[in-house]
N, C-alpha and C positions, 0 to 999 in steps of 0.2 A: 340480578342487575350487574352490569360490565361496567366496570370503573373502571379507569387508567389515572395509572401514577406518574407525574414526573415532576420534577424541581430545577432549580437552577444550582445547588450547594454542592451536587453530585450523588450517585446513587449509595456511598458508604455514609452519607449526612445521619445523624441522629431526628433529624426531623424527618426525614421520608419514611422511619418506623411509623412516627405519628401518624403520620398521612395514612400511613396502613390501616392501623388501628382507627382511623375514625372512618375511613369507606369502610371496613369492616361490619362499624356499628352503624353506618346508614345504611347498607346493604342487609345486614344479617343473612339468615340461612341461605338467600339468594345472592350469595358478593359471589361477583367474578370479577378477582382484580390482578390488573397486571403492572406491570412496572417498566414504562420505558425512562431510561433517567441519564444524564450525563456523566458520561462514565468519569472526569473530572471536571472540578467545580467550574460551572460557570456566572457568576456573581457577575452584574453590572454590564450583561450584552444585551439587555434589553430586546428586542424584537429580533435578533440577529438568526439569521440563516444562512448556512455551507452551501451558495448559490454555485461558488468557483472550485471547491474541489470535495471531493465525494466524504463521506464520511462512515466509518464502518460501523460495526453492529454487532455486538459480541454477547451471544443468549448465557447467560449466568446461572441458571436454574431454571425451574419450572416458574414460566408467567414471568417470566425477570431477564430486563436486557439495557444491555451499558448502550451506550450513543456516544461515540464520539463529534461529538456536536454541541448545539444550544438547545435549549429548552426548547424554543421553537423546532430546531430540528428534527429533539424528540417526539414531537406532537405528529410529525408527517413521517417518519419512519413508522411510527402505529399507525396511523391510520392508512397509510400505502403498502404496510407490508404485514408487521407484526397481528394487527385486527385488520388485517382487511377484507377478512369471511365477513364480517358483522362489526360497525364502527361502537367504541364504546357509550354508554347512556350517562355517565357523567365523568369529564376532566379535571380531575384535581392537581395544583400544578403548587410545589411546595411540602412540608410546613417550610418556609425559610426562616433561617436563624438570623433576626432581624427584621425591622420594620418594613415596609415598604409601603407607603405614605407621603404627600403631597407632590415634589418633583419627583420622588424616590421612584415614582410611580412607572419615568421615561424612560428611568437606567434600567427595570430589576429584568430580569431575565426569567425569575416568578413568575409575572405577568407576560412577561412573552409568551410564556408557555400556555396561561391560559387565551391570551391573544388570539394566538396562533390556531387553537380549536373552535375558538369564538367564529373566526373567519370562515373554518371548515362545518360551521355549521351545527357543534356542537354545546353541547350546556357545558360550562365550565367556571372551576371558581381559582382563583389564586389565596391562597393563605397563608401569611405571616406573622411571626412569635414575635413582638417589640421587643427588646433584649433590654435591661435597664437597671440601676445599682438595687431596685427592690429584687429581683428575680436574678440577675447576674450568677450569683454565689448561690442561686437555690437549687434543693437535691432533683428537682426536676425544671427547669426554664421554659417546658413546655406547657407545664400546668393547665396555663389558662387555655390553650391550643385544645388543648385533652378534652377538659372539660367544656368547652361550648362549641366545638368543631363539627359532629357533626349534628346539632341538634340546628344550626343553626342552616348549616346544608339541607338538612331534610326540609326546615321550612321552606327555601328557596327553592328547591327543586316543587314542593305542592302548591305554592302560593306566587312565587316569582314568575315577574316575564321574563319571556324566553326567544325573543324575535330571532327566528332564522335571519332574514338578510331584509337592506345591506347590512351590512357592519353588525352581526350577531351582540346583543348584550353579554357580559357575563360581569364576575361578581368579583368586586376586591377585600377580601377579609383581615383583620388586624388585630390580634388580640393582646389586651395590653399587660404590659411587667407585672404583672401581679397574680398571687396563686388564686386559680380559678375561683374559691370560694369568695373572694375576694370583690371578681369582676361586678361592675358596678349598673350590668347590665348593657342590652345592643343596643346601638343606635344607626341608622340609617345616614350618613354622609354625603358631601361633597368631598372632591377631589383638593386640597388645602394647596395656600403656597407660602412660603417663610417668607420672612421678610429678608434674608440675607443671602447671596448665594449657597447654591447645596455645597459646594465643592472648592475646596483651597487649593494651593498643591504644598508643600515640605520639601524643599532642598539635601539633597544628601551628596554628600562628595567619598565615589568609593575610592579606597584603598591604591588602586591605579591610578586616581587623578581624574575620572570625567564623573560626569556631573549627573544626574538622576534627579526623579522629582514622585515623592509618591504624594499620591492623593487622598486629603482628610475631607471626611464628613462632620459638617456641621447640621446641629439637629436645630432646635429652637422652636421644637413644636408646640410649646405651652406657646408660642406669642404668636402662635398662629389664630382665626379666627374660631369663633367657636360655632360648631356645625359643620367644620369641617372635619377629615378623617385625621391628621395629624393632631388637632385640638383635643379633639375627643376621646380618642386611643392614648394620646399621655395623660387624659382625667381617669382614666379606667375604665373605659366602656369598648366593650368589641365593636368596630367600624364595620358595616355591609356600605360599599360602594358602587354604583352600579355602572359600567365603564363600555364606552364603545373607542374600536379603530379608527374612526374618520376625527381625523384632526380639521375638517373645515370649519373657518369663524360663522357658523352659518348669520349671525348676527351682523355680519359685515358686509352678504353677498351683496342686498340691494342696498345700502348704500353706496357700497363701491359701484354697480352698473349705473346708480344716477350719476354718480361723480363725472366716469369714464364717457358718462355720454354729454355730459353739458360742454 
């Protein structure tokens, strides 16, 4: 079985060992896995692709190669170059260090990744560690990633749909702050939304005099609804999300054509 790796954290992340080790154990004596991954972190470009100028490609070892790029990038460097004798049979795009969970979903660059093979017609899943003060400080923050990563994949590859086109399905996984023995069990989601904006910004004034603003995440996933993925992943349960590209309201179209025509 041909797996491809990639993330958004960058390909030195402690999570994309994970990632390893869990095609590994969905693959067994048949893993062929390779690694295209951002050579550094790309966090928060969400769907983003090096349309304006080229980006290099630098082979690291056997089956392993940096991207100077986005997640997405990565996904078409393998599949137009790296694999392109034979496209890979599952995209795993992560583990990220961090949730990625109701807006979280527009920014991560995770999910671009798996996006982005959704598009090209492949199965693909996105998975992220909820980072949180239970697991923070623990000797492994992967734990719960470890332990239900890929058994959870495996179901979804024999049981899940798989719609080639349009807009391929693929899969948004989330496993929560807690050591795997812990997890509270899967549950199948929606896409959640907080009640508050995702994002502030902080003022900082450097040293020279001008002004800066970095950007904080607000979380507030306990008061999100419940059954959705941010609710559910801060009760402790692994979130399976099931996510397409087409952002149409298709709930809107005909109303809007009766409107536009009265």
């Amino acid at each position: 079985m041909r797996i491809l790796i990639t993330n958004d954290d960058g390909i030195s992340a402690p999570g994309l060992a994970v990632a390893e080790a869990i095609a590994a154990e969905i693959a067994g004596s048949d893993a062929d896995v390779w690694i295209v991954a951002p050579a550094f972190e790309q966090s928060g470009v969400g769907h983003c692709v090096s349309y304006i100028r080229p980006m290099r490609l630098e082979p690291l070892g056997p089956r392993r190669f940096a991207v100077e790029g986005s997640p997405a990038d990565c996904v078409l460097a393998a599949v137009g170059e790296v694999l392109r004798d034979r496209p890979p049979d599952l995209v795993i795009s992560g583990v990220n260090r961090g949730h990625n969970l109701a807006e979280d979903t527009l920014y991560s660059g995770t999910v671009g990744g798996a996006m982005e093979a959704a598009l090209a017609g492949l199965r693909a899943v996105a998975l992220s560690q909820y980072f949180g003060p239970p697991d923070r400080e623990a000797r492994d923050p992967f734990d719960a990633a470890r332990g239900w990563g890929a058994r959870i994949c495996r179901r979804l590859i024999e049981a899940a749909a798989w719609a080639p086109t349009p807009y391929g399905v693929f899969y948004n996984l989330n496993f929560p702050a807690l050591p795997a023995g812990e997890v509270r069990g899967a549950r199948v989601t929606v896409q959640g939304q907080r009640l508050a904006p995702t994002f502030g910004v902080q003022p900082h004034v450097a040293p020279n005099g001008r002004q800066y603003l970095w950007l904080t995440h607000r979380h507030g996933n306990g008061e999100t609804l419940p059954g959705s993925d941010s609710r559910e992943c801060h009760d402790g349960f692994v979130t399976v999300t099931p996510l397409r590209a087409d952002l149409t309201a298709h709930d809107l179209v005909a109303p809007l054509a009766a409107a536009l025509e009265r």
